[in-house]
C-alpha positions in Angstrom: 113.6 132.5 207.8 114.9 129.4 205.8 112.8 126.2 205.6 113.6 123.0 203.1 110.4 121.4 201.3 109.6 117.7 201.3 112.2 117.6 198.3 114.9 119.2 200.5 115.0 122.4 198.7 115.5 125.6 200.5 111.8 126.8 200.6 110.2 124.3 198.5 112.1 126.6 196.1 112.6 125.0 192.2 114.9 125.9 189.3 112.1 125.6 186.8 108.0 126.6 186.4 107.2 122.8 185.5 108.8 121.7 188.9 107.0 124.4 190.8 104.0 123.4 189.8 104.3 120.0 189.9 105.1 120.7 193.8 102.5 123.2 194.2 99.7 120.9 192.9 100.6 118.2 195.9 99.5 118.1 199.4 103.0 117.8 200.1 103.4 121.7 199.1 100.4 122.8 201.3 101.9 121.1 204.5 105.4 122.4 203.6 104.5 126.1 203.1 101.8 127.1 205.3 104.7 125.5 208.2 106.5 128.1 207.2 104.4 130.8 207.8 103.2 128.9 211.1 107.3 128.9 212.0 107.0 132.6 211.5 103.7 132.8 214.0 105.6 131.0 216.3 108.2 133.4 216.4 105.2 136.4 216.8 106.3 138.0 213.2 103.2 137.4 210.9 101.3 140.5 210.4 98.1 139.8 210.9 97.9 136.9 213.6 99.4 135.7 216.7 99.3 132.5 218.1 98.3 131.2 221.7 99.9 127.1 222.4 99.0 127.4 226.0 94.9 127.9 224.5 95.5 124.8 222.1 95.1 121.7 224.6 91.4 123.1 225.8 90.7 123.7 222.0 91.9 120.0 221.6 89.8 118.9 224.8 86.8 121.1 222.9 87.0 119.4 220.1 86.8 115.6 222.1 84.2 116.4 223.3 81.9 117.3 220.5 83.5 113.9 218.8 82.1 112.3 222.0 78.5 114.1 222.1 78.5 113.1 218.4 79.5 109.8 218.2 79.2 107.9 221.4 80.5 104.6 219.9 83.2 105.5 218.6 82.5 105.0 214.7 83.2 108.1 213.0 82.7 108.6 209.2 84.8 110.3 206.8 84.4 113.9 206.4 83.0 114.2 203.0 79.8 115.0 201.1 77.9 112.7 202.1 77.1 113.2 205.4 75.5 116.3 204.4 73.7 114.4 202.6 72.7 112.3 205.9 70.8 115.2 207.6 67.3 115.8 209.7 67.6 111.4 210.2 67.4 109.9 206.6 70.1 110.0 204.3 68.9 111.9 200.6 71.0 108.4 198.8 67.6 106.0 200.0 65.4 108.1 197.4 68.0 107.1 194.9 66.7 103.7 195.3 65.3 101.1 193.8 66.6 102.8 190.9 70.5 102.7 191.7 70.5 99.4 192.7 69.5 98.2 189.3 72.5 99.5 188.0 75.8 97.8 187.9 78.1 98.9 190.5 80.7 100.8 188.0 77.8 102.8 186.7 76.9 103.5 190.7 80.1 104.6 191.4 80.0 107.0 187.9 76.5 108.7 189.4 77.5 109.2 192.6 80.9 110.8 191.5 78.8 113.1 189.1 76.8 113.7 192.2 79.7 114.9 194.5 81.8 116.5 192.1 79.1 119.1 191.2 78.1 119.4 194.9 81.3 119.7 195.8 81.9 122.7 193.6 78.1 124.4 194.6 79.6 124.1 198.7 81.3 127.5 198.8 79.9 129.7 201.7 76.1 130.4 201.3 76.6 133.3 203.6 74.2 133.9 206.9 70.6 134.7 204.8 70.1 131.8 202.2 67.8 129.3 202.4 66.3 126.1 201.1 62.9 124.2 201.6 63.5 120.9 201.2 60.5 119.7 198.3 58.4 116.9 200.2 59.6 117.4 203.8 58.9 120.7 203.9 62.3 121.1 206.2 64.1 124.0 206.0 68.1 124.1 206.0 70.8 126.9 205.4 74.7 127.0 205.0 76.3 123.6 203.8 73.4 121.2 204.4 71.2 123.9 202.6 73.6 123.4 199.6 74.4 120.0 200.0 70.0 119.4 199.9 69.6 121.7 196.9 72.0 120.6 194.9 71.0 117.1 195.4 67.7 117.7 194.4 68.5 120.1 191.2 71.1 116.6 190.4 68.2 114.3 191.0 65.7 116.8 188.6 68.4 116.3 185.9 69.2 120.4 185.7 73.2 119.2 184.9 72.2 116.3 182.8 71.5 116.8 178.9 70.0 113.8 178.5 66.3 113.6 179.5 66.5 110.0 179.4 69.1 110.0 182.0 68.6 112.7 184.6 70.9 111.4 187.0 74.2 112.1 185.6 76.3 115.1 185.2 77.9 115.8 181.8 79.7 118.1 179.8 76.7 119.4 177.7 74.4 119.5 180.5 77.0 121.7 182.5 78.0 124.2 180.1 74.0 124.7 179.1 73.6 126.0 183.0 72.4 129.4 183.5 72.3 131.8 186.6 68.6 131.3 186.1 68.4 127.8 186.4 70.3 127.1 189.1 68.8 130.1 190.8 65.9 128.6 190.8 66.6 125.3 191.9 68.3 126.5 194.9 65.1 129.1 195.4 67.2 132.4 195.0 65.4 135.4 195.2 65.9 139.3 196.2 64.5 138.3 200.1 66.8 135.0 200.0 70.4 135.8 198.3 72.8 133.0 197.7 76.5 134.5 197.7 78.3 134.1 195.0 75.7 132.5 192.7 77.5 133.8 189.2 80.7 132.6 190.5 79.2 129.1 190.8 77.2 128.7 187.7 80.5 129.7 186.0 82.5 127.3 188.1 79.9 124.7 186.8 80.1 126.2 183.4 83.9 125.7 183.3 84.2 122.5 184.5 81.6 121.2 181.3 84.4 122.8 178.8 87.0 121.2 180.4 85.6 117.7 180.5 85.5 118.1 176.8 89.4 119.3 176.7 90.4 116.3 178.3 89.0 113.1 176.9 91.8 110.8 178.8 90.2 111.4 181.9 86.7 112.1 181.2 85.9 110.1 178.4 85.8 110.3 174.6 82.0 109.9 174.4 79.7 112.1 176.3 82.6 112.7 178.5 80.7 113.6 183.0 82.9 113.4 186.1 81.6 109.9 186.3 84.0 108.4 184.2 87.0 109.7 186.9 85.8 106.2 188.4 87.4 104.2 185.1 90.1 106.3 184.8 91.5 105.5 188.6 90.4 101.9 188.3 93.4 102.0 185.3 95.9 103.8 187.9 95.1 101.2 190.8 97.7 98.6 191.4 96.0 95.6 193.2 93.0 97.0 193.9 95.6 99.8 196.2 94.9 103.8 195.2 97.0 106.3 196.5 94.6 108.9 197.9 97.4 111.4 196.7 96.7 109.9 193.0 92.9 111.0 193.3 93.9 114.4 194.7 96.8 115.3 191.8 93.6 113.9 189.3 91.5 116.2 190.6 94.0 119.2 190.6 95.2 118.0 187.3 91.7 117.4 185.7 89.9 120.6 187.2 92.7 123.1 187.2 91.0 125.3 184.9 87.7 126.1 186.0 89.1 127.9 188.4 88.5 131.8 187.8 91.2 133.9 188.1 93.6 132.3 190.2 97.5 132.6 190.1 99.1 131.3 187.3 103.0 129.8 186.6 103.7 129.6 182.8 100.2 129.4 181.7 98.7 127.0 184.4 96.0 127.9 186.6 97.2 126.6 189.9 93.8 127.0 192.0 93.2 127.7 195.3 97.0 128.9 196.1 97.9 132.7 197.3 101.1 134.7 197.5 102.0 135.5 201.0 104.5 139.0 201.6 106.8 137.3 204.0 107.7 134.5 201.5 110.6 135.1 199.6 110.1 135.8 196.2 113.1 134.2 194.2 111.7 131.3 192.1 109.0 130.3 190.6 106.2 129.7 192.8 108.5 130.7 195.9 106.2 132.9 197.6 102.8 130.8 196.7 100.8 129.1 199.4 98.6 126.0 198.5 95.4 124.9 200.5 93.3 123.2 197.8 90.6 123.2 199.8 87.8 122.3 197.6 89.9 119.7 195.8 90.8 118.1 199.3 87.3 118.1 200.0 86.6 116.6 196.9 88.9 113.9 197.2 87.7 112.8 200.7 84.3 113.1 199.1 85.4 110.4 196.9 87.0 107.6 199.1 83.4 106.2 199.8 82.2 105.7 196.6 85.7 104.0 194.9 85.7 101.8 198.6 82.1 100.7 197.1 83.5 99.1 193.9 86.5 97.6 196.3 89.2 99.7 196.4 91.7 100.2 199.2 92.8 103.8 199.8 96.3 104.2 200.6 98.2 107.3 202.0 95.5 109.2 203.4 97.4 110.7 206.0 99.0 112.5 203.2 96.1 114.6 202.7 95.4 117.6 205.0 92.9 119.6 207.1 90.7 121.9 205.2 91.1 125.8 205.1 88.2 127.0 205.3 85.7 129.3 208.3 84.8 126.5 210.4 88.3 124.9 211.1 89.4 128.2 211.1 86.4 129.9 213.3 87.0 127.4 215.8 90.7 128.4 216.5 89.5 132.2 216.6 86.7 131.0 219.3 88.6 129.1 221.3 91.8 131.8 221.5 94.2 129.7 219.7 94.7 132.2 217.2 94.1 136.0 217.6 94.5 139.2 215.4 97.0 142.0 216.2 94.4 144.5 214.7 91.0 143.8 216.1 90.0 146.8 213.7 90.0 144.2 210.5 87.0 142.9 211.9 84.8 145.5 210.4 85.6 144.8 207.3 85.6 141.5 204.6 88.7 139.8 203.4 88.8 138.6 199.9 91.0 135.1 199.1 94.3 136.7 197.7 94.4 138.6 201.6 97.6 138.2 203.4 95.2 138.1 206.4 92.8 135.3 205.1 96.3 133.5 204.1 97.7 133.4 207.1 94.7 132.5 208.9 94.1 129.6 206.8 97.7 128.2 206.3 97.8 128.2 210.6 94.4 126.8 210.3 95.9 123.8 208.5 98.9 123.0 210.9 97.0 123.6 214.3 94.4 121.0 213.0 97.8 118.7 213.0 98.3 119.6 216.2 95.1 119.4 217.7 94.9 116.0 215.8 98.5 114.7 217.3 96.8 115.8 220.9 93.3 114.1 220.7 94.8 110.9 219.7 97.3 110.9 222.3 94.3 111.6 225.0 92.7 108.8 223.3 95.7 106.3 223.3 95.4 106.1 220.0 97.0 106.2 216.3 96.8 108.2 212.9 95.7 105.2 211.8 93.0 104.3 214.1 92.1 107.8 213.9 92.8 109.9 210.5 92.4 113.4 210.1 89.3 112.7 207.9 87.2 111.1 210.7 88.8 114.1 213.2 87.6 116.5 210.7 83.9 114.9 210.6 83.9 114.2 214.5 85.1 116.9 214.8 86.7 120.5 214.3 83.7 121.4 211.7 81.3 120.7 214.0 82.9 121.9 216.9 83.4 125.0 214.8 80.0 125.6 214.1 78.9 124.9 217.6 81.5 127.7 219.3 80.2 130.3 216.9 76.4 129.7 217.3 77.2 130.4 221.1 79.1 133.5 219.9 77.5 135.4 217.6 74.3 135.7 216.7 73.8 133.6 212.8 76.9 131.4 213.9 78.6 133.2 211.2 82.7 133.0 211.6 84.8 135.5 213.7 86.4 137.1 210.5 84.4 138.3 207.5 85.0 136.9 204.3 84.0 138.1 200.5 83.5 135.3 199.1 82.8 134.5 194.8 81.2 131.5 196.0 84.8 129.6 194.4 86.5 129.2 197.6 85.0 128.7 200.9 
Protein backbone atom coordinates (compact mmCIF):
# COMPACT_ATOMS: atom_id res chain seq x y z
CA UNK A 1 0.00 0.00 0.00
CA UNK A 2 1.49 3.39 -1.26
CA UNK A 3 0.08 6.69 0.09
CA UNK A 4 1.76 10.39 -0.51
CA UNK A 5 1.87 12.78 2.70
CA UNK A 6 0.68 16.35 2.59
CA UNK A 7 4.28 17.12 1.10
CA UNK A 8 3.67 14.68 -1.73
CA UNK A 9 6.12 12.14 -0.61
CA UNK A 10 5.52 8.50 -0.93
CA UNK A 11 4.40 7.73 2.74
CA UNK A 12 5.14 10.91 4.30
CA UNK A 13 8.53 9.28 3.80
CA UNK A 14 11.83 11.94 4.14
CA UNK A 15 15.45 11.78 3.10
CA UNK A 16 16.60 13.05 6.34
CA UNK A 17 15.75 12.77 10.52
CA UNK A 18 15.35 16.74 10.78
CA UNK A 19 12.59 16.50 8.04
CA UNK A 20 10.93 13.58 9.67
CA UNK A 21 10.54 15.14 12.56
CA UNK A 22 9.65 18.32 11.49
CA UNK A 23 6.62 16.40 9.75
CA UNK A 24 5.97 14.17 12.50
CA UNK A 25 5.51 17.01 15.09
CA UNK A 26 2.55 18.54 12.73
CA UNK A 27 -1.08 17.76 12.68
CA UNK A 28 -0.53 17.37 9.14
CA UNK A 29 1.46 13.96 9.91
CA UNK A 30 -1.29 12.58 12.24
CA UNK A 31 -4.08 13.03 9.45
CA UNK A 32 -1.73 11.68 6.77
CA UNK A 33 -0.62 8.43 8.60
CA UNK A 34 -3.36 7.17 10.62
CA UNK A 35 -5.34 7.41 6.73
CA UNK A 36 -3.07 5.07 5.90
CA UNK A 37 -3.74 2.54 8.23
CA UNK A 38 -7.63 3.52 7.92
CA UNK A 39 -6.99 2.79 3.85
CA UNK A 40 -5.68 -0.59 5.06
CA UNK A 41 -9.01 -1.13 7.36
CA UNK A 42 -10.86 -0.30 4.54
CA UNK A 43 -9.49 -3.00 2.55
CA UNK A 44 -10.15 -5.56 5.87
CA UNK A 45 -6.10 -6.09 6.30
CA UNK A 46 -5.28 -4.45 9.69
CA UNK A 47 -4.68 -7.03 12.30
CA UNK A 48 -6.48 -6.20 14.98
CA UNK A 49 -9.71 -4.30 13.70
CA UNK A 50 -12.29 -4.28 11.18
CA UNK A 51 -14.34 -1.61 10.11
CA UNK A 52 -18.28 -1.36 9.71
CA UNK A 53 -19.37 2.06 7.16
CA UNK A 54 -22.93 0.82 6.96
CA UNK A 55 -22.87 1.21 11.33
CA UNK A 56 -21.24 4.89 10.85
CA UNK A 57 -24.45 7.06 9.85
CA UNK A 58 -26.49 5.80 13.15
CA UNK A 59 -23.12 6.44 15.11
CA UNK A 60 -23.32 9.87 13.37
CA UNK A 61 -27.22 10.23 14.09
CA UNK A 62 -26.01 9.02 17.94
CA UNK A 63 -23.80 11.46 18.23
CA UNK A 64 -26.67 14.53 16.98
CA UNK A 65 -28.43 13.66 19.19
CA UNK A 66 -26.51 13.91 22.36
CA UNK A 67 -25.23 17.54 20.74
CA UNK A 68 -29.00 18.17 20.72
CA UNK A 69 -29.91 16.85 24.42
CA UNK A 70 -26.88 18.91 25.28
CA UNK A 71 -27.17 21.99 23.72
CA UNK A 72 -30.61 22.84 22.70
CA UNK A 73 -29.67 26.26 21.24
CA UNK A 74 -27.28 25.54 19.37
CA UNK A 75 -24.19 27.24 21.09
CA UNK A 76 -21.59 24.77 21.53
CA UNK A 77 -18.22 25.53 23.32
CA UNK A 78 -14.88 24.43 22.43
CA UNK A 79 -13.81 21.24 23.71
CA UNK A 80 -11.10 22.12 26.10
CA UNK A 81 -10.36 22.26 29.79
CA UNK A 82 -12.50 24.41 30.77
CA UNK A 83 -15.61 22.98 30.66
CA UNK A 84 -14.53 20.51 33.03
CA UNK A 85 -13.98 23.08 34.91
CA UNK A 86 -17.88 24.13 34.32
CA UNK A 87 -19.29 21.08 36.19
CA UNK A 88 -22.26 20.32 38.94
CA UNK A 89 -23.75 24.27 37.58
CA UNK A 90 -20.92 26.80 38.55
CA UNK A 91 -17.87 27.14 36.80
CA UNK A 92 -14.48 26.63 39.42
CA UNK A 93 -13.09 30.21 37.34
CA UNK A 94 -15.91 32.54 39.55
CA UNK A 95 -13.84 31.52 42.89
CA UNK A 96 -10.89 33.00 41.01
CA UNK A 97 -12.57 36.27 41.41
CA UNK A 98 -12.36 39.31 42.56
CA UNK A 99 -8.94 38.45 42.65
CA UNK A 100 -8.27 37.88 38.70
CA UNK A 101 -9.96 40.70 37.74
CA UNK A 102 -7.56 42.98 39.48
CA UNK A 103 -5.05 41.78 37.34
CA UNK A 104 -4.16 43.05 34.02
CA UNK A 105 -5.46 40.95 31.22
CA UNK A 106 -1.80 39.60 29.99
CA UNK A 107 -1.12 38.50 33.53
CA UNK A 108 -4.92 36.68 33.28
CA UNK A 109 -4.16 35.11 30.32
CA UNK A 110 -0.44 33.94 31.98
CA UNK A 111 -2.60 32.25 35.16
CA UNK A 112 -5.02 30.70 33.35
CA UNK A 113 -2.38 29.06 30.85
CA UNK A 114 -0.32 27.89 34.04
CA UNK A 115 -3.71 26.62 34.99
CA UNK A 116 -4.46 24.47 31.88
CA UNK A 117 -1.20 23.47 31.03
CA UNK A 118 -0.67 21.58 34.32
CA UNK A 119 -4.21 20.25 34.21
CA UNK A 120 -3.87 19.28 31.02
CA UNK A 121 -0.88 17.16 31.71
CA UNK A 122 -2.68 15.64 35.30
CA UNK A 123 -5.93 14.50 32.59
CA UNK A 124 -4.56 11.04 31.74
CA UNK A 125 -7.14 8.27 32.58
CA UNK A 126 -7.95 8.13 36.39
CA UNK A 127 -9.16 4.61 35.82
CA UNK A 128 -12.82 3.26 37.16
CA UNK A 129 -11.97 3.55 41.34
CA UNK A 130 -10.52 7.12 41.95
CA UNK A 131 -12.13 9.75 43.51
CA UNK A 132 -12.34 13.35 44.63
CA UNK A 133 -14.46 15.31 47.32
CA UNK A 134 -14.73 18.48 46.15
CA UNK A 135 -13.44 20.84 49.58
CA UNK A 136 -16.65 23.21 50.37
CA UNK A 137 -19.28 21.49 48.25
CA UNK A 138 -18.78 18.35 49.55
CA UNK A 139 -19.56 16.90 45.84
CA UNK A 140 -18.03 14.04 44.73
CA UNK A 141 -16.63 13.51 41.03
CA UNK A 142 -14.36 10.70 39.33
CA UNK A 143 -12.65 10.30 35.84
CA UNK A 144 -11.83 13.72 34.02
CA UNK A 145 -14.04 16.10 36.00
CA UNK A 146 -12.46 14.36 39.19
CA UNK A 147 -9.09 15.50 37.79
CA UNK A 148 -9.95 18.49 36.20
CA UNK A 149 -11.59 19.62 40.17
CA UNK A 150 -8.51 18.43 41.95
CA UNK A 151 -6.13 19.79 40.14
CA UNK A 152 -7.77 23.09 40.11
CA UNK A 153 -7.92 23.19 43.66
CA UNK A 154 -4.17 21.83 44.42
CA UNK A 155 -3.37 25.04 41.51
CA UNK A 156 -5.51 27.40 43.47
CA UNK A 157 -3.61 26.05 47.06
CA UNK A 158 -0.34 27.05 45.30
CA UNK A 159 1.19 23.09 45.48
CA UNK A 160 3.01 24.06 41.80
CA UNK A 161 3.80 27.59 42.73
CA UNK A 162 7.17 28.32 44.63
CA UNK A 163 6.23 31.52 45.52
CA UNK A 164 3.98 31.82 48.66
CA UNK A 165 3.23 35.21 47.71
CA UNK A 166 1.79 34.08 44.55
CA UNK A 167 -0.02 30.79 44.76
CA UNK A 168 -1.74 31.06 41.65
CA UNK A 169 0.90 30.40 39.11
CA UNK A 170 2.74 27.48 37.97
CA UNK A 171 6.61 27.68 37.65
CA UNK A 172 9.60 25.95 37.01
CA UNK A 173 10.77 25.66 40.78
CA UNK A 174 7.43 25.02 42.07
CA UNK A 175 7.12 22.00 39.48
CA UNK A 176 10.28 20.31 39.80
CA UNK A 177 9.88 20.56 43.98
CA UNK A 178 6.55 18.20 43.38
CA UNK A 179 6.51 14.97 45.10
CA UNK A 180 4.27 11.72 44.71
CA UNK A 181 3.32 12.81 48.19
CA UNK A 182 2.05 15.98 47.58
CA UNK A 183 0.12 15.61 44.84
CA UNK A 184 -1.14 12.42 46.27
CA UNK A 185 -2.53 14.17 48.73
CA UNK A 186 -4.13 16.87 46.98
CA UNK A 187 -5.92 14.60 44.74
CA UNK A 188 -6.86 12.33 48.19
CA UNK A 189 -4.93 9.17 47.02
CA UNK A 190 -4.94 6.42 49.27
CA UNK A 191 -4.72 2.35 49.30
CA UNK A 192 -8.93 2.32 49.18
CA UNK A 193 -8.94 5.21 46.38
CA UNK A 194 -5.93 4.59 43.77
CA UNK A 195 -5.23 7.11 41.14
CA UNK A 196 -3.54 5.25 38.03
CA UNK A 197 -0.62 6.34 37.06
CA UNK A 198 0.16 8.77 39.87
CA UNK A 199 4.30 8.48 39.48
CA UNK A 200 3.95 8.81 35.87
CA UNK A 201 2.34 12.19 36.43
CA UNK A 202 4.26 13.74 39.13
CA UNK A 203 7.23 12.98 36.84
CA UNK A 204 5.42 14.39 33.78
CA UNK A 205 5.00 17.49 36.13
CA UNK A 206 8.52 17.16 37.27
CA UNK A 207 9.88 17.27 33.67
CA UNK A 208 8.02 19.85 32.39
CA UNK A 209 9.66 22.35 35.47
CA UNK A 210 13.40 21.28 33.97
CA UNK A 211 12.37 22.02 30.72
CA UNK A 212 10.99 25.45 31.32
CA UNK A 213 14.38 26.25 32.64
CA UNK A 214 16.14 24.70 29.20
CA UNK A 215 14.31 26.91 27.22
CA UNK A 216 14.23 30.49 28.28
CA UNK A 217 12.95 31.81 24.56
CA UNK A 218 9.70 30.42 25.22
CA UNK A 219 9.29 30.37 28.92
CA UNK A 220 11.01 33.26 30.09
CA UNK A 221 14.44 34.22 31.38
CA UNK A 222 13.20 35.07 34.86
CA UNK A 223 11.22 32.65 36.92
CA UNK A 224 10.41 31.12 33.66
CA UNK A 225 5.92 29.11 34.19
CA UNK A 226 3.90 28.07 31.20
CA UNK A 227 2.32 31.45 31.60
CA UNK A 228 4.76 33.26 29.69
CA UNK A 229 3.64 30.86 26.36
CA UNK A 230 1.04 33.90 26.27
CA UNK A 231 4.05 36.55 25.35
CA UNK A 232 5.78 34.35 23.39
CA UNK A 233 2.68 33.86 20.81
CA UNK A 234 1.69 37.42 21.11
CA UNK A 235 5.45 37.99 19.32
CA UNK A 236 4.45 35.16 16.51
CA UNK A 237 0.84 36.84 15.89
CA UNK A 238 0.61 38.85 12.71
CA UNK A 239 -2.43 41.25 13.11
CA UNK A 240 -3.69 40.03 15.97
CA UNK A 241 -4.20 36.40 13.45
CA UNK A 242 -2.53 33.00 15.19
CA UNK A 243 -2.32 30.01 13.44
CA UNK A 244 -3.75 27.44 15.76
CA UNK A 245 -1.06 25.14 14.06
CA UNK A 246 1.70 27.71 15.51
CA UNK A 247 0.35 27.06 19.16
CA UNK A 248 0.24 23.27 18.53
CA UNK A 249 4.12 23.00 16.96
CA UNK A 250 4.87 25.39 20.36
CA UNK A 251 3.55 23.06 22.41
CA UNK A 252 5.14 20.02 20.67
CA UNK A 253 8.28 21.95 20.31
CA UNK A 254 8.37 23.43 24.01
CA UNK A 255 7.14 20.13 25.82
CA UNK A 256 8.81 17.54 23.77
CA UNK A 257 10.80 16.36 26.51
CA UNK A 258 8.89 15.60 29.39
CA UNK A 259 7.64 13.03 27.73
CA UNK A 260 8.90 9.58 29.26
CA UNK A 261 10.14 7.14 27.08
CA UNK A 262 8.69 7.76 23.94
CA UNK A 263 10.27 7.10 20.46
CA UNK A 264 13.04 9.05 19.53
CA UNK A 265 14.62 10.23 15.79
CA UNK A 266 18.26 11.50 16.21
CA UNK A 267 17.99 12.38 19.79
CA UNK A 268 14.37 14.03 19.87
CA UNK A 269 11.73 12.74 21.88
CA UNK A 270 8.78 12.86 19.43
CA UNK A 271 5.89 12.19 22.06
CA UNK A 272 2.82 10.57 21.75
CA UNK A 273 3.75 8.79 18.22
CA UNK A 274 3.91 4.74 17.80
CA UNK A 275 5.33 2.44 15.26
CA UNK A 276 2.78 0.51 13.49
CA UNK A 277 3.99 -3.21 11.71
CA UNK A 278 2.15 -2.64 8.50
CA UNK A 279 4.03 0.66 7.81
CA UNK A 280 6.98 0.36 5.82
CA UNK A 281 10.01 0.78 7.49
CA UNK A 282 12.45 2.56 4.94
CA UNK A 283 13.10 6.09 6.31
CA UNK A 284 13.29 7.82 9.08
CA UNK A 285 10.18 7.99 10.88
CA UNK A 286 8.44 5.85 8.06
CA UNK A 287 6.69 3.58 10.07
CA UNK A 288 5.77 6.15 13.10
CA UNK A 289 2.14 7.21 13.74
CA UNK A 290 1.40 10.66 15.41
CA UNK A 291 -1.79 11.35 17.53
CA UNK A 292 -0.51 14.05 19.97
CA UNK A 293 -3.31 13.79 21.91
CA UNK A 294 -2.59 15.63 24.99
CA UNK A 295 -0.86 18.40 23.01
CA UNK A 296 -4.04 18.72 20.79
CA UNK A 297 -5.92 18.90 23.78
CA UNK A 298 -3.75 21.39 25.14
CA UNK A 299 -3.87 23.51 22.33
CA UNK A 300 -7.72 23.62 22.18
CA UNK A 301 -7.44 24.27 25.88
CA UNK A 302 -5.76 27.29 24.89
CA UNK A 303 -7.89 29.09 22.13
CA UNK A 304 -10.13 30.64 24.97
CA UNK A 305 -7.73 32.23 26.99
CA UNK A 306 -5.45 33.94 23.91
CA UNK A 307 -9.38 34.92 22.28
CA UNK A 308 -9.57 36.82 25.85
CA UNK A 309 -6.53 39.18 25.23
CA UNK A 310 -8.06 39.44 21.39
CA UNK A 311 -6.60 37.15 19.36
CA UNK A 312 -8.15 35.60 16.26
CA UNK A 313 -7.34 31.85 15.77
CA UNK A 314 -6.76 30.82 12.42
CA UNK A 315 -6.59 27.29 10.78
CA UNK A 316 -8.34 25.30 13.28
CA UNK A 317 -9.60 22.92 11.04
CA UNK A 318 -6.07 21.92 10.75
CA UNK A 319 -6.13 20.37 14.14
CA UNK A 320 -7.63 16.89 14.68
CA UNK A 321 -9.97 14.65 16.79
CA UNK A 322 -8.43 13.34 19.85
CA UNK A 323 -7.22 9.66 20.38
CA UNK A 324 -8.15 8.75 23.19
CA UNK A 325 -11.09 5.90 25.10
CA UNK A 326 -14.04 7.99 24.76
CA UNK A 327 -13.88 8.94 20.95
CA UNK A 328 -12.64 5.73 20.62
CA UNK A 329 -15.30 3.74 23.06
CA UNK A 330 -17.94 5.22 21.17
CA UNK A 331 -17.01 3.74 17.78
CA UNK A 332 -16.50 0.24 19.61
CA UNK A 333 -20.24 0.79 21.18
CA UNK A 334 -21.85 1.75 18.38
CA UNK A 335 -20.26 -1.16 15.90
CA UNK A 336 -18.35 1.06 13.78
CA UNK A 337 -15.27 -0.57 14.63
CA UNK A 338 -14.89 -4.17 15.81
CA UNK A 339 -11.96 -6.59 16.87
CA UNK A 340 -11.02 -9.77 14.87
CA UNK A 341 -10.04 -11.42 18.24
CA UNK A 342 -12.63 -10.77 20.79
CA UNK A 343 -10.06 -12.78 23.15
CA UNK A 344 -7.81 -9.33 23.58
CA UNK A 345 -10.49 -8.20 25.64
CA UNK A 346 -9.27 -9.88 28.70
CA UNK A 347 -6.36 -8.41 28.71
CA UNK A 348 -4.78 -4.43 28.86
CA UNK A 349 -3.03 -2.83 25.96
CA UNK A 350 -0.10 -0.62 26.75
CA UNK A 351 0.46 2.66 24.23
CA UNK A 352 3.31 1.23 21.87
CA UNK A 353 0.35 -1.79 21.06
CA UNK A 354 -0.23 -2.31 17.40
CA UNK A 355 -3.84 -2.83 18.65
CA UNK A 356 -4.21 0.41 20.72
CA UNK A 357 -2.55 2.05 17.46
CA UNK A 358 -4.77 1.14 15.22
CA UNK A 359 -7.72 1.71 17.28
CA UNK A 360 -6.78 5.16 17.84
CA UNK A 361 -5.41 6.22 14.34
CA UNK A 362 -9.21 4.88 12.95
CA UNK A 363 -10.50 6.65 15.86
CA UNK A 364 -9.06 9.94 14.42
CA UNK A 365 -10.38 9.61 10.75
CA UNK A 366 -14.01 8.18 11.60
CA UNK A 367 -14.36 11.34 13.82
CA UNK A 368 -13.75 13.13 10.23
CA UNK A 369 -16.24 11.24 8.93
CA UNK A 370 -18.82 11.38 11.43
CA UNK A 371 -18.04 15.18 11.43
CA UNK A 372 -18.35 15.50 7.41
CA UNK A 373 -21.92 13.54 8.11
CA UNK A 374 -23.47 15.66 11.05
CA UNK A 375 -22.80 18.78 9.32
CA UNK A 376 -24.31 17.68 6.18
CA UNK A 377 -27.57 16.56 8.28
CA UNK A 378 -27.36 19.94 9.78
CA UNK A 379 -26.85 21.90 6.41
CA UNK A 380 -24.07 23.21 7.65
CA UNK A 381 -20.17 24.05 7.33
CA UNK A 382 -16.67 23.21 9.03
CA UNK A 383 -16.78 26.50 9.72
CA UNK A 384 -20.06 26.94 11.35
CA UNK A 385 -19.37 23.80 12.96
CA UNK A 386 -15.54 22.74 13.81
CA UNK A 387 -14.44 19.64 15.00
CA UNK A 388 -13.69 21.34 18.47
CA UNK A 389 -17.34 22.20 19.18
CA UNK A 390 -18.29 18.46 17.52
CA UNK A 391 -15.83 17.08 19.98
CA UNK A 392 -17.49 18.98 23.05
CA UNK A 393 -21.18 18.45 21.70
CA UNK A 394 -20.37 15.67 21.07
CA UNK A 395 -18.44 12.30 20.47
CA UNK A 396 -16.93 12.60 24.30
CA UNK A 397 -20.01 12.74 25.67
CA UNK A 398 -21.75 10.54 23.49
CA UNK A 399 -18.93 8.26 24.34
CA UNK A 400 -19.32 8.28 27.86
CA UNK A 401 -23.08 7.98 27.66
CA UNK A 402 -22.94 4.54 25.28
CA UNK A 403 -20.57 2.95 27.84
CA UNK A 404 -22.46 3.84 31.06
CA UNK A 405 -25.34 1.89 29.29
CA UNK A 406 -22.86 -0.88 28.55
CA UNK A 407 -20.86 -1.76 31.18
CA UNK A 408 -21.15 -1.42 34.47
CA UNK A 409 -18.34 1.76 35.65
CA UNK A 410 -18.75 3.16 31.99
CA UNK A 411 -15.24 2.19 31.61
CA UNK A 412 -14.23 1.73 27.68
CA UNK A 413 -14.77 -1.49 25.58
CA UNK A 414 -10.91 -2.25 25.42
CA UNK A 415 -8.63 -2.18 28.42
CA UNK A 416 -5.88 0.03 28.59
CA UNK A 417 -2.52 0.22 30.89
CA UNK A 418 -2.08 3.32 31.23
CA UNK A 419 1.30 5.44 33.01
CA UNK A 420 -1.08 8.15 33.51
CA UNK A 421 1.16 10.05 30.24
CA UNK A 422 -1.26 9.25 27.63
CA UNK A 423 -4.84 8.82 27.88
Amino acid sequence: MVFLGRDGMVGGAHPTAEAAIAYLQSAGAVRDRTRALFTLAQQDQLHHFRYHPEALPAAADYVLAVIQQQYPTGEIPFHSRWRHFEVAGRSRLDLLEPKLSALDSLEQARLKVDLAITSVLLDAGAGSQWRYLEPGTGIEFQRSEGLAIASFHSFTAGLFSSQPDQPWQADATGLTQLTVTHLGQAFQVTDDNPLLGLQGRVALLQKLGHTLHQQPQIFGINAPRPGNLVDYWLQQATDNRLSATTILQTILLGLGPIWPGRVEVAGVNLGDVWPHPQLPNTSPGSNLVPFHKLSQWLTYSLLEPLQDLGLTITDLDQLTGLAEYRNGGLLVDCGVLSLKDPTVLDQAHPPDSPLIVEWRALTLCLLDDLATHIRHTLGVDAAALPLAKILQGGTWTAGRQIAAQKRAGGGPPIQLASDGTVF
